[in-house]
C-alpha positions in Angstrom: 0.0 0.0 0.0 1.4 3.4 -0.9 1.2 6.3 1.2 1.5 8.8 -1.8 -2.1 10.6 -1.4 -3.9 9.6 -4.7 -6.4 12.8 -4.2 -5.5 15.8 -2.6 -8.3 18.4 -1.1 -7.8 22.1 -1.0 -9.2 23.5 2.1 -6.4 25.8 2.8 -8.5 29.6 4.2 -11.6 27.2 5.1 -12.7 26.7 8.6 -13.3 23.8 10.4 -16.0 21.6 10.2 -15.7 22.7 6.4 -12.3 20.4 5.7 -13.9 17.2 7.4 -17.5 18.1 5.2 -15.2 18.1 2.1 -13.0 14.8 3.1 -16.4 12.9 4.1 -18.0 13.9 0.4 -15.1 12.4 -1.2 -13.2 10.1 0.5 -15.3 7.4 -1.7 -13.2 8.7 -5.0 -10.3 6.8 -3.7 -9.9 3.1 -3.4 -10.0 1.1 -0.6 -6.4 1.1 1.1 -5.9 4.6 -0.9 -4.4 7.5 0.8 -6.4 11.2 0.5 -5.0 14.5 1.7 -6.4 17.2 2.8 -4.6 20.5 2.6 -6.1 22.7 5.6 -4.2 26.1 7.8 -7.3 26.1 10.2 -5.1 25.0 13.6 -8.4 22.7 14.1 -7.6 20.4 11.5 -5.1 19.0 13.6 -7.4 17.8 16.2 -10.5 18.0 14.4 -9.2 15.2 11.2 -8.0 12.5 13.4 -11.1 12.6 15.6 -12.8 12.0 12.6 -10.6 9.3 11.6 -11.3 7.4 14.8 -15.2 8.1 14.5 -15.0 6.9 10.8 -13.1 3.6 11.6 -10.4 5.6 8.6 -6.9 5.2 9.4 -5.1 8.9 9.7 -2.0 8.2 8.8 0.2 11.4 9.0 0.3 15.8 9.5 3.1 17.0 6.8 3.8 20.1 7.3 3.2 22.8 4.2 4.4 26.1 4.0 0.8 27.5 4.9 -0.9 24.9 6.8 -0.8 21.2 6.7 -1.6 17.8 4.3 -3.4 15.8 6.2 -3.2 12.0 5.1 -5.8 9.6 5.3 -5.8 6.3 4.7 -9.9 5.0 3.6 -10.1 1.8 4.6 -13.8 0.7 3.9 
């Protein structure tokens, strides 16, 4: 399994709950055992996207760092 993100979400300037609302619509455009990213600067990404992960039964798999704001990878694993 690669964790290269095959889809990457722009949510940089956009407050949470709007990053999760935008990974949750399209999570299902990966495959199974795929990794999506979501690019977000809201300081509650951090906490707010790996809370989801856990509630989602998705695996969150890593914070890289960005110039502005961070890639949130997620791994979809149903």
């Amino acid at each position: 399994m690669s964790d290269q993100p095959l889809l990457t979400i722009d949510a940089i300037g956009r407050k949470c709950p709007i990053p999760i609302i935008m990974l949750a619509g399209r999570i299902r455009e990966v495959p199974i055992g795929s990794v999506i990213a979501v690019t977000a600067d809201d300081p509650a990404a951090r906490s707010d996207i790996p809370s989801w992960c856990r509630m989602k039964m998705q695996e969150f798999v890593a914070e890289v760092p960005l110039s502005q704001g961070s890639a949130f990878h997620i791994r979809r694993m149903y």
